[in-house]
VEXDREN-2710 file (C-alpha; in Angstrom, 1 decimal):
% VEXDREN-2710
k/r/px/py/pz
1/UNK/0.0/0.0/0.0
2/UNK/3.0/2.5/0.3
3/UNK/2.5/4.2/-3.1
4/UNK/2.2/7.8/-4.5
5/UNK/-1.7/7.2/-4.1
6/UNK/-0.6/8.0/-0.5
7/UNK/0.3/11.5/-1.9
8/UNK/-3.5/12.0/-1.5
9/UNK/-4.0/11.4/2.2
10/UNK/-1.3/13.7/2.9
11/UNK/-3.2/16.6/0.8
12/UNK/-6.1/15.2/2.5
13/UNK/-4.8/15.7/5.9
14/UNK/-3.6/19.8/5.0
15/UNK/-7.0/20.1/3.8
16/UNK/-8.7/18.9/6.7
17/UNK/-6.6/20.8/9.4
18/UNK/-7.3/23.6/7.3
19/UNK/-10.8/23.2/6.8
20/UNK/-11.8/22.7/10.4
21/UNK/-9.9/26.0/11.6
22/UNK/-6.9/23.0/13.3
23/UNK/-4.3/24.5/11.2
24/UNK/-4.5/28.1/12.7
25/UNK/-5.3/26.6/16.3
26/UNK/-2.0/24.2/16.0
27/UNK/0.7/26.9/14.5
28/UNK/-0.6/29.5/17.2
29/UNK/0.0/26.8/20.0
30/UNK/3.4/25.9/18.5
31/UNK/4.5/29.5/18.1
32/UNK/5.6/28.3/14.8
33/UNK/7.4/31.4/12.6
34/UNK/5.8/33.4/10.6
35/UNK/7.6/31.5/7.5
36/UNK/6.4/28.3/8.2
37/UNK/2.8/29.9/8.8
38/UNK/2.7/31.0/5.3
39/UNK/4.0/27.4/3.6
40/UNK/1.8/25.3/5.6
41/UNK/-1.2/27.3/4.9
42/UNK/-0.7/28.6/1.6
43/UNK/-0.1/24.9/0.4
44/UNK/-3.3/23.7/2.3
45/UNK/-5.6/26.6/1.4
46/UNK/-6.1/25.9/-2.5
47/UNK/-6.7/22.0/-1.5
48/UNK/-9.0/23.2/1.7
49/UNK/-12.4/21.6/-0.5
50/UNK/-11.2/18.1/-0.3
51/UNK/-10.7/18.0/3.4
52/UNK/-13.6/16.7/5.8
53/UNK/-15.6/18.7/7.9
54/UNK/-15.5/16.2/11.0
55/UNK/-17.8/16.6/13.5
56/UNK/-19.3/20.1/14.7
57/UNK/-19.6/19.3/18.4
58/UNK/-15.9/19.1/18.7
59/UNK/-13.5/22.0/19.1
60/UNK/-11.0/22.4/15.6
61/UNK/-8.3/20.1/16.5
62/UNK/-10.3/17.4/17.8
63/UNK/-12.8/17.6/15.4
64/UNK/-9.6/17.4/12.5
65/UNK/-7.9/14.4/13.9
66/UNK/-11.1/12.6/14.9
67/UNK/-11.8/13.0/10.8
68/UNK/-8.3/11.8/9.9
69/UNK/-8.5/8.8/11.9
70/UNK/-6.6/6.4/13.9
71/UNK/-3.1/7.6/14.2
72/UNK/-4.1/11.2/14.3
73/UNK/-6.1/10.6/17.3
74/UNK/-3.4/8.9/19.0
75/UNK/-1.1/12.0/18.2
76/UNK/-4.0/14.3/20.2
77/UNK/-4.1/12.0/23.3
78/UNK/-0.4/12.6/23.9
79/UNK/-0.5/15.9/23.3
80/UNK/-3.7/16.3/25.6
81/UNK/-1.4/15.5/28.4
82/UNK/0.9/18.1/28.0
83/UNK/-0.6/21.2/29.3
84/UNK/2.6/22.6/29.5
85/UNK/3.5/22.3/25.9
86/UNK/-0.3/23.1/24.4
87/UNK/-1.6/25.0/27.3
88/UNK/-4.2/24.4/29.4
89/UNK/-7.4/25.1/27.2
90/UNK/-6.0/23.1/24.2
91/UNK/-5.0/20.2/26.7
92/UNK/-8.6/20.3/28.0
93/UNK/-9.9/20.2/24.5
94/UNK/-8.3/17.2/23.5
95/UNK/-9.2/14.8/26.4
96/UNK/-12.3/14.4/24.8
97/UNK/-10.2/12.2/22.3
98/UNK/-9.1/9.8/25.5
99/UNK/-12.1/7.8/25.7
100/UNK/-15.1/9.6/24.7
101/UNK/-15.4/9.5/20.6
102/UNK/-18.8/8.0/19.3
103/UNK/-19.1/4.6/19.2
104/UNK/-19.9/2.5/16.2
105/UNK/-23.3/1.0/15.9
106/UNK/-24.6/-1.9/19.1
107/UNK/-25.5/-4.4/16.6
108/UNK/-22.2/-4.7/15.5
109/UNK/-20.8/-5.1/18.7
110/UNK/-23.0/-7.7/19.6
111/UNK/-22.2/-9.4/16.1
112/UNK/-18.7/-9.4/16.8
113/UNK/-18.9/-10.9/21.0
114/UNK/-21.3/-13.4/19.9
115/UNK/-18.6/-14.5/16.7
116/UNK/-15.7/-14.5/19.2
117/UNK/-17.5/-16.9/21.8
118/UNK/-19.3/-19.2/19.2
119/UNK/-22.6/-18.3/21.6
120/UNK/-25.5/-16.1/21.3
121/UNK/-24.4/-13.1/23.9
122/UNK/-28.0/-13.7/26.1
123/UNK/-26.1/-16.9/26.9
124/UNK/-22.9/-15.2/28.2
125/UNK/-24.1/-12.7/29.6
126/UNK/-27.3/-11.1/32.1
127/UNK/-26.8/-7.6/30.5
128/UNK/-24.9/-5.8/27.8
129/UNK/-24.8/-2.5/28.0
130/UNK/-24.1/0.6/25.4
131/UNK/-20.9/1.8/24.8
132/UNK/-19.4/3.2/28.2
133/UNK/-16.2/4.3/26.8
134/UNK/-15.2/5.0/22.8
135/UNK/-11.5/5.1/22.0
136/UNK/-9.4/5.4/18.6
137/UNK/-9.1/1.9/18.6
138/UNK/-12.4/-0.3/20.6
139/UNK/-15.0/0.9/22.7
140/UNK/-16.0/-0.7/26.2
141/UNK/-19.4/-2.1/27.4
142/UNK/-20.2/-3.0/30.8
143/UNK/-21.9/-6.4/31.6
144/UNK/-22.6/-9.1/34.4
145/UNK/-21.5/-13.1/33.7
146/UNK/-24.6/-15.6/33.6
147/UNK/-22.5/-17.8/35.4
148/UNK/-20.8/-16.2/37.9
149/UNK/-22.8/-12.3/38.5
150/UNK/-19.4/-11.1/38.0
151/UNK/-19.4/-7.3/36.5
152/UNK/-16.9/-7.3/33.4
153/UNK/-15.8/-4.6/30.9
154/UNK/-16.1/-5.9/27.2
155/UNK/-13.6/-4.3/24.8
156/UNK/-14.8/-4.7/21.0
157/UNK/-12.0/-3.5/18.7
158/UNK/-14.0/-0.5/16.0
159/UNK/-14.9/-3.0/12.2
160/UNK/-12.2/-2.3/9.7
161/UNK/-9.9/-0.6/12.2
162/UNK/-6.7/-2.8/11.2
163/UNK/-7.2/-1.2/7.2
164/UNK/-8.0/2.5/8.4
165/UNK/-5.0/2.1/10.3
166/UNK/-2.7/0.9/8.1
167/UNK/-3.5/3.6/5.5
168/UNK/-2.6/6.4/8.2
169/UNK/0.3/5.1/8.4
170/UNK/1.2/4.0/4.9
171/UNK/1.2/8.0/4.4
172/UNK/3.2/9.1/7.2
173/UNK/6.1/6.5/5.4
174/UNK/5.5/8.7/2.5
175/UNK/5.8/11.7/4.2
176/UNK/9.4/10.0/6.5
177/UNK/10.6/9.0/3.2
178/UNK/10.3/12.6/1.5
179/UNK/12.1/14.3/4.6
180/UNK/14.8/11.9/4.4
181/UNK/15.0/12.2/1.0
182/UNK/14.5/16.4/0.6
183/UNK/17.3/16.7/3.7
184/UNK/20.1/14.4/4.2
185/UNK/20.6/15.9/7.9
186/UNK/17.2/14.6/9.0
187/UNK/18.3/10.9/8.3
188/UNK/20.6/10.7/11.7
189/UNK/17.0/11.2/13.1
190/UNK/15.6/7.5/11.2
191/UNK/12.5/9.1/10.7
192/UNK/11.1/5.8/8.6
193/UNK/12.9/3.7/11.5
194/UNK/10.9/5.8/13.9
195/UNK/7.4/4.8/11.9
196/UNK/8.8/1.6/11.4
197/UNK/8.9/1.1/15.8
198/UNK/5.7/3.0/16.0
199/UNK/3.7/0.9/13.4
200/UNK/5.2/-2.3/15.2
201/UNK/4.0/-1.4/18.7
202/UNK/0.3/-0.1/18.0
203/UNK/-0.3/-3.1/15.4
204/UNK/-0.5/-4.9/19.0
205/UNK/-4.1/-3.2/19.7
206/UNK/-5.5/-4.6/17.0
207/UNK/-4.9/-8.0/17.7
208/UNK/-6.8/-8.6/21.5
209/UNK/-5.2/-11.6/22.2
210/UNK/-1.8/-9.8/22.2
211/UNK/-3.2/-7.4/24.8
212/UNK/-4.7/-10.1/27.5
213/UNK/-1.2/-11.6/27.2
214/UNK/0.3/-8.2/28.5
215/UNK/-1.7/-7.7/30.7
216/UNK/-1.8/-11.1/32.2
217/UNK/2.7/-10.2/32.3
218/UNK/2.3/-7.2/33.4
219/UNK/-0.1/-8.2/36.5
220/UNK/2.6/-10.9/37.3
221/UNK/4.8/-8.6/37.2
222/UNK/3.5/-5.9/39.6
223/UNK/1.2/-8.2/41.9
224/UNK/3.5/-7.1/45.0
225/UNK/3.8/-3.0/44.1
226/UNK/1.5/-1.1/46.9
227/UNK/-0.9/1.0/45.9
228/UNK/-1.6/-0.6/42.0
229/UNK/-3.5/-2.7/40.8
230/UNK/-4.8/-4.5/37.2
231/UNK/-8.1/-6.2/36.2
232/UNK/-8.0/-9.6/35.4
233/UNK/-8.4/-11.1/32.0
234/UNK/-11.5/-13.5/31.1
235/UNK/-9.2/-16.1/29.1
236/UNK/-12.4/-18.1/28.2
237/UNK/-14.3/-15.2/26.4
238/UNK/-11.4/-13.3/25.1
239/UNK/-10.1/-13.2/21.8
240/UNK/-8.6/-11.5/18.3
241/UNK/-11.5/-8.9/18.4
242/UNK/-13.0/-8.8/21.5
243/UNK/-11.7/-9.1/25.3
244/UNK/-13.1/-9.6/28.8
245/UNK/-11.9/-8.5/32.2
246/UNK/-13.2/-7.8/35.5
247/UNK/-14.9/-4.0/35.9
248/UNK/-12.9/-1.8/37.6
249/UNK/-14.8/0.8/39.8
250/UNK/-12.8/3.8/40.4
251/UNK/-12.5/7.5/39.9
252/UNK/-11.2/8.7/36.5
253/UNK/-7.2/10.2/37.3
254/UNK/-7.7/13.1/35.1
255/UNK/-11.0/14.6/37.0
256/UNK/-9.5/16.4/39.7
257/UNK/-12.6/17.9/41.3
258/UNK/-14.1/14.2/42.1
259/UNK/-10.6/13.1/43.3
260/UNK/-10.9/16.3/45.8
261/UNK/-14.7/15.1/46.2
262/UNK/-13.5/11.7/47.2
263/UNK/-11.2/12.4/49.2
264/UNK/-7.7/11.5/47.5
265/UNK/-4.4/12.9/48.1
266/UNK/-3.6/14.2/44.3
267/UNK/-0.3/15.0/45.6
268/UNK/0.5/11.2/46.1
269/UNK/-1.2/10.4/43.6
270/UNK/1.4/12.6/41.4
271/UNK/4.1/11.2/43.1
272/UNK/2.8/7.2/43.3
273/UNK/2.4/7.2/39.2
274/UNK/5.6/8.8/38.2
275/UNK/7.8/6.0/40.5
276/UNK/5.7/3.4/39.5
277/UNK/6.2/4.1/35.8
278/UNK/9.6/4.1/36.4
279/UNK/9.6/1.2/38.4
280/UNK/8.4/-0.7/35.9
281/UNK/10.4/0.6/33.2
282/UNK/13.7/0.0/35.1
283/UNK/13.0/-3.0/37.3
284/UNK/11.1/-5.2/34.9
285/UNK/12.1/-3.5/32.1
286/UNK/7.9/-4.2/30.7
287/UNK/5.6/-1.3/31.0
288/UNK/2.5/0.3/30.5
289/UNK/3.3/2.8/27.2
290/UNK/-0.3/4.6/27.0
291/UNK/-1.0/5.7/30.6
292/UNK/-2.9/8.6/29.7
293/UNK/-5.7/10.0/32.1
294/UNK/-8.4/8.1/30.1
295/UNK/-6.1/4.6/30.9
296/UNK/-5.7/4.9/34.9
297/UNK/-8.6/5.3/37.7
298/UNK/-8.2/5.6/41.1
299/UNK/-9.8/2.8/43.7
300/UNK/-12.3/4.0/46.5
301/UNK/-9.1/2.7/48.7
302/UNK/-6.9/4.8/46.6
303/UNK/-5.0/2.4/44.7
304/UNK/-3.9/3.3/40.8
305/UNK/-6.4/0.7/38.3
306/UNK/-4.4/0.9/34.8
307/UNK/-6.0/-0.8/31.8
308/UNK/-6.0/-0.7/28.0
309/UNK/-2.6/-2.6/27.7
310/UNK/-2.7/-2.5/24.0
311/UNK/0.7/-0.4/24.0
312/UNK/3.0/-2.2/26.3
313/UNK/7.2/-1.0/26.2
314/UNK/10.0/-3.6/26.7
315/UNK/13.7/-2.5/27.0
316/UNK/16.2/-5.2/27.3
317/UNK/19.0/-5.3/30.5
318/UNK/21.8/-3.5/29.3
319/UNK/19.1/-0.4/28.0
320/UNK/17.9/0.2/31.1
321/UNK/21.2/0.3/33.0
322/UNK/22.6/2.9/30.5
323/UNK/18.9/5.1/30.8
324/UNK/19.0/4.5/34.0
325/UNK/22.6/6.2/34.7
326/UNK/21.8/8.6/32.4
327/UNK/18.9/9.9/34.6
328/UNK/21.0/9.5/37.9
329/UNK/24.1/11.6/36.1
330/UNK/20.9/14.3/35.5
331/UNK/20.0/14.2/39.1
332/UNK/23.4/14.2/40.5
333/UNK/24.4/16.6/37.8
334/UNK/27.5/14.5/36.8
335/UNK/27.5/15.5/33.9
336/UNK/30.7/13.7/33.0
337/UNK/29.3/10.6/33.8
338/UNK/26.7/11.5/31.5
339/UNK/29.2/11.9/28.7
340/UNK/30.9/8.7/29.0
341/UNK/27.5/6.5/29.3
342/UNK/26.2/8.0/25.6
343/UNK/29.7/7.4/24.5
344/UNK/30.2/3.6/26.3
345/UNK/26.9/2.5/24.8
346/UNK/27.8/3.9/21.0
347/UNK/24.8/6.8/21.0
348/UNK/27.3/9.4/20.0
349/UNK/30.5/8.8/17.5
350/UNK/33.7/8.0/18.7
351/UNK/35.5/10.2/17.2
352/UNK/33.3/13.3/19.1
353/UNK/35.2/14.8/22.1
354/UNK/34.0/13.6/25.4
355/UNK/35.0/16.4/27.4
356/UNK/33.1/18.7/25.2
357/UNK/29.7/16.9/25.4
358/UNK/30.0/17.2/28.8
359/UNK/29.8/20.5/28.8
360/UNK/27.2/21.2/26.7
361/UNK/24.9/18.7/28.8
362/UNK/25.8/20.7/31.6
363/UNK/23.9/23.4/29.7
364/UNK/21.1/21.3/29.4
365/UNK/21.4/20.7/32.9
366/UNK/21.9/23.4/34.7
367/UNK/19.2/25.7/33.5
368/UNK/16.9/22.6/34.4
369/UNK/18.2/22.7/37.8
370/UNK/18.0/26.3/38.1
371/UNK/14.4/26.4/37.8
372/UNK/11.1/26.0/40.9
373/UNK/9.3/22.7/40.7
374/UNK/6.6/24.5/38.8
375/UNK/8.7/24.8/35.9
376/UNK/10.9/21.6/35.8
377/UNK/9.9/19.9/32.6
378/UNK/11.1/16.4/31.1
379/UNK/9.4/17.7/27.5
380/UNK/11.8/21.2/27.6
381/UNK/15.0/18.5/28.8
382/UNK/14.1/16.2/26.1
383/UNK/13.9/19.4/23.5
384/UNK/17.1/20.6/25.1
385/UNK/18.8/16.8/24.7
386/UNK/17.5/17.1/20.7
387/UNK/19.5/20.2/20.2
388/UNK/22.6/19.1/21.9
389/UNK/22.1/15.6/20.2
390/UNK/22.0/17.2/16.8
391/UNK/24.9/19.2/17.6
392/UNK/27.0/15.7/18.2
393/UNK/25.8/13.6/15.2
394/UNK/23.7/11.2/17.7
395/UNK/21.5/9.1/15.6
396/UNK/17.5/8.1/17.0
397/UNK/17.8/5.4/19.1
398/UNK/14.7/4.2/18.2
399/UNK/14.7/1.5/21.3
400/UNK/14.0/4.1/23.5
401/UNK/11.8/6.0/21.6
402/UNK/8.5/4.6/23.2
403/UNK/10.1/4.8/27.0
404/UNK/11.2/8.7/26.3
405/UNK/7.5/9.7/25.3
406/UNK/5.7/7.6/27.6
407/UNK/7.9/9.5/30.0
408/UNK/6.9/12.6/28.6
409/UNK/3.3/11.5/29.0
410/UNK/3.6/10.6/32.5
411/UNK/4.8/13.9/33.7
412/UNK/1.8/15.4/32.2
413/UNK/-0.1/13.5/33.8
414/UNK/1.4/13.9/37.2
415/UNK/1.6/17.6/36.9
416/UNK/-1.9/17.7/35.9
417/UNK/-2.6/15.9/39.6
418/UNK/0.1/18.4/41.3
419/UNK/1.6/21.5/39.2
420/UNK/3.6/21.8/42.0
421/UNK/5.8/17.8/41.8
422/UNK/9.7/18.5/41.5
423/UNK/10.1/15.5/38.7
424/UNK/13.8/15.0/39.8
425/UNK/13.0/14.6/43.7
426/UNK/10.2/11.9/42.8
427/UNK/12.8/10.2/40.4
428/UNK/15.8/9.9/42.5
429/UNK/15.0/7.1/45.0
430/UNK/13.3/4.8/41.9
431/UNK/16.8/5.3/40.0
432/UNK/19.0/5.3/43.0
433/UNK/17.3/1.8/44.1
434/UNK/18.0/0.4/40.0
435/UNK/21.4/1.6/40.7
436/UNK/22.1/-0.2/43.8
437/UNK/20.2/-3.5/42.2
438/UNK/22.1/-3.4/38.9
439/UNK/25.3/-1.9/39.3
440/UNK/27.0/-3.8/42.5
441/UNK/28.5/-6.9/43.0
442/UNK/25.4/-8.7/43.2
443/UNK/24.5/-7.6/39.8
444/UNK/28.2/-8.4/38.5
445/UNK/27.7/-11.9/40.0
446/UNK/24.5/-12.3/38.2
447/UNK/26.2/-11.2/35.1
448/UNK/28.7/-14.1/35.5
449/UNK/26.4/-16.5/35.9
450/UNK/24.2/-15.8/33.0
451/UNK/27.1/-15.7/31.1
452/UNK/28.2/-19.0/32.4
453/UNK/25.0/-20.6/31.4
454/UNK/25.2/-19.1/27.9
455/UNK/28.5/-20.7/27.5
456/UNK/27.5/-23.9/28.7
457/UNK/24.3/-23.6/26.2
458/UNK/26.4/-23.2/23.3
459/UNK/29.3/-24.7/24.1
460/UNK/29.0/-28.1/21.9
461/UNK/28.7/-25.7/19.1
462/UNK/31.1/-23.2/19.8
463/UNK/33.9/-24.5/17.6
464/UNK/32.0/-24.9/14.6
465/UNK/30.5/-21.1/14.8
466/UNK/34.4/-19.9/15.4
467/UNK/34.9/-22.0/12.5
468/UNK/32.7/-20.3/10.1
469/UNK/33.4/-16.7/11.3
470/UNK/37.0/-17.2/10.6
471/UNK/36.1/-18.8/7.2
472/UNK/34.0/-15.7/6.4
473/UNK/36.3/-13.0/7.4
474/UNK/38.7/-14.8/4.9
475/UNK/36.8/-15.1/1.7
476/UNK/37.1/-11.6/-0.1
477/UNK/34.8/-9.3/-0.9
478/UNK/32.1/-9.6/-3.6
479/UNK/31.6/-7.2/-6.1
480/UNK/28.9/-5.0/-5.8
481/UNK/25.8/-5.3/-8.8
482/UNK/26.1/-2.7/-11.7
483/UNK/23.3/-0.8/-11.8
484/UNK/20.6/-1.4/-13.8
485/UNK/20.4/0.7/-17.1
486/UNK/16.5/0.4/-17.1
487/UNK/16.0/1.5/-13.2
488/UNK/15.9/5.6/-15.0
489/UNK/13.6/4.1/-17.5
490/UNK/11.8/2.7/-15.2
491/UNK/11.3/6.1/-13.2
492/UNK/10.4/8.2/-16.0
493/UNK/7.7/5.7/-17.0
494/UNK/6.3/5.5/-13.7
495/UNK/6.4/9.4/-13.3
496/UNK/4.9/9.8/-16.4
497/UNK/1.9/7.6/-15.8
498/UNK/1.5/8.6/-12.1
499/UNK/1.6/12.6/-13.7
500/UNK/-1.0/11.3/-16.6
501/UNK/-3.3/10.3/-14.0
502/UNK/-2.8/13.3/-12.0
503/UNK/-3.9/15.4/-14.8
504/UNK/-7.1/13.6/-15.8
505/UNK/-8.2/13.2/-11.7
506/UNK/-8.1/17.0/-11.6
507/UNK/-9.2/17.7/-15.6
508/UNK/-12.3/15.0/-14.6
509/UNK/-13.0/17.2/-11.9
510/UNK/-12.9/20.9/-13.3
511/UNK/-10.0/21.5/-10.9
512/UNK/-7.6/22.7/-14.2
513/UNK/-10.6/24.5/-15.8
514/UNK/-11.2/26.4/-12.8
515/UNK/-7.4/27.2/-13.1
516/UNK/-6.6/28.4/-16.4
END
């Protein structure tokens, strides 16, 4: 499907943001120069026509991405939990893309629960009711078990979702492979790479199976942290499309005036889902990659409920040792040590001076560190990093992609709960506890012994692959292929066809009348 047709989403996509007022609203937010003002709109204007109105009730952005569909809507719940970056009215605006979109029709619904358990649903279940919760992705309905009385929440994915998602993102490779190909500096930045990881991880929502299993690993994983817990998967009822688990009652995270109503502490609140993220991230290296407001709930006891495990992140060992010193050189402002991690685990060439990427992280540092806990911001280090980063040659890492902007989402959503949470102070036990757990001699002893077994795995074989390195690094090099004296033939044809078409679509239409 990655084609020029794709060509005609993105004009689609300028169109809409245009049409719907989004285009104004998002260059105003961004404070983008007046340069870029007048490309982006003057190539969106003409084209304006072709874009779709969306839905009225919804504010401009909203009401664009929610036309543009899947991936666009994911791009607006990130962004809704960054107040800081959007301000507070746009933040506010896009919430309603969380978990309140309109849900498709009921009879399809039930269609697709009665297909997944082979049974008519009045057989499952005592009640079914409407949608309590419309996402990008599924909707939710809340019903009680024939057998058991037990309330569940039933997560349908949306019909056709797994096509309407692959062409969204079928045009944003088009779009990754113009940059890349228009400027040669942006490739240290993998944009397609970046698309590539992205694709990979949210293709996991649309198969439901995929999600039970993480959350099933993700509750083993945390069944001893205090003060969070999961709902429990229905293996029996679940499958590809749909997906049972017990209802979890609680007060939404991101409505602060029933969280004062109930009587929660938002300030630990703030604090409890920032180390738990991390936690999770650096301990078991498996963790929750969407928590938005619209995934977490808080428990009449005050616990953290998480759900919607459709984006899970995994970082292997040695990832999270190096993020994790990373963060503690932040926090202890060791910038040195800093330095030497990025340069130890390859993120920045070799041939770069250490001493002087030291120094310029100290002036990402420092300014950080200069600032109140009002101010304190992992989305202005993160911009900072990018600069200095750029600076160095220091290519996307695209392994840590999902973990630096789940990150970023996390601290909107604590600050949201307390504007007034120092992000370092919350940090620094989490990391300093990793630290102690992976860096000392009981760590290095568990090194050795994995390594040990390793060995001992492979070691009947260990000649013959020593063997056949040795044997490779011997035979010389092949020639490369000539190129092909038909591949510019082959470009002018296709250019030639693909302009052809181009110029009956828009003669068909009037579009070229209207012109000359």
């Amino acid at each position: 499907m990655r084609g020029p047709h794709n060509i005609w989403r993105l004009i689609r996509t300028g169109a809409t943001l245009e049409r719907t007022g989004a285009m104004k609203q998002l260059l105003d937010a961004y404070e983008a120069p007046a340069l870029v003002r007048m490309a982006l709109r003057g190539l969106a204007w003409p084209f304006q026509w072709l874009g779709d109105k969306g839905d009225a009730a919804f504010p401009p952005i909203p009401r664009a991405l929610q036309a543009l569909g899947p991936a666009y809507i994911k791009f607006g719940q990130i962004i809704s939990t960054r107040p800081d970056l959007v301000g507070d009215n746009l933040a506010a605006e896009l919430r309603v893309l969380q978990d309140r979109l309109p849900p498709f029709d009921m009879a399809r619904a039930r269609a697709a629960v009665e297909a997944e358990t082979g049974r008519p649903l009045e057989e499952v279940f005592d009640d079914f009711s409407d949608p309590v919760a419309a996402a990008s992705i599924a909707q939710v309905h809340r019903g009680t078990l024939k057998d058991t009385g037990e309330d569940v929440a039933i997560k349908v994915l949306r019909p056709d979702i797994a096509r309407a998602f692959r062409r969204d993102i079928d045009a944003f490779y088009l779009a990754a492979n113009t940059i890349e190909f228009l400027s040669p500096a942006s490739r240290r930045l993998r944009p397609t790479e970046v698309i590539d990881h992205f694709a990979g991880v949210v293709a996991g929502e649309l198969d439901l199976r995929l999600e039970a299993a993480s959350a099933s690993e993700f509750a083993a994983n945390t069944e001893h942290d205090e003060g969070f817990e999961l709902p429990r998967v229905n293996w029996n009822l679940s499958g590809r499309s749909v997906m049972v688990m017990t209802w979890a009652e609680g007060t939404a995270l991101g409505d602060n005036a029933a969280l004062d109503g109930a009587g929660h502490d938002r300030a630990a609140l703030s604090k409890r889902v920032l180390q738990l993220f991390l936690s999770h991230a650096l301990r078991d290296g498996f963790f929750h990659a969407d928590m938005h407001q619209g995934n977490l709930k808080v428990a009449p006891s005050g616990n953290i409920i998480a759900y919607d495990f459709g984006i899970m992140g995994h970082i292997d060992e040695y990832t999270r040792r190096v993020y994790a010193e990373i963060l503690y050189g932040f926090i202890k402002r060791d910038y040195m040590r800093v330095a030497q991690v990025h340069f130890e685990a390859g993120y920045v060439p070799a041939d770069r001076d250490v001493d002087e990427f030291a120094r310029a992280l100290r002036a990402v540092g420092e300014p950080i560190f200069g600032m109140d806990a009002t101010r304190i911001s992992m989305g202005k280090l993160l911009s900072y990093l990018f600069e200095v980063t750029e600076r160095f040659g220091m290519e996307t890492r695209t392994e840590l992609i999902l973990l630096q902007r789940t990150m970023v989402v996390v601290e909107g959503v604590a600050r949201s709960l307390d504007p007034q949470m120092n992000i370092w102070e919350v940090a620094k036990p989490v990391v300093e506890d990793y630290i102690k757990q992976s860096l000392g001699p009981r760590a290095l002893a568990r090194d050795l012994k994995k390594t040990a077994q390793v060995l001992a795995r492979f070691g009947p074989r260990l000649p013959a692959l020593v063997e056949a390195a040795l044997i490779r690094q011997a035979e010389p090099p092949r020639p490369a292929p000539a190129p092909s004296a038909l591949r510019p033939l082959a470009w002018g044809a296709g250019g030639a066809v693909i302009g052809a078409a181009a110029v009956a679509a828009l003669s068909a239409s009037g579009v070229l009348g209207a012109i000359f």
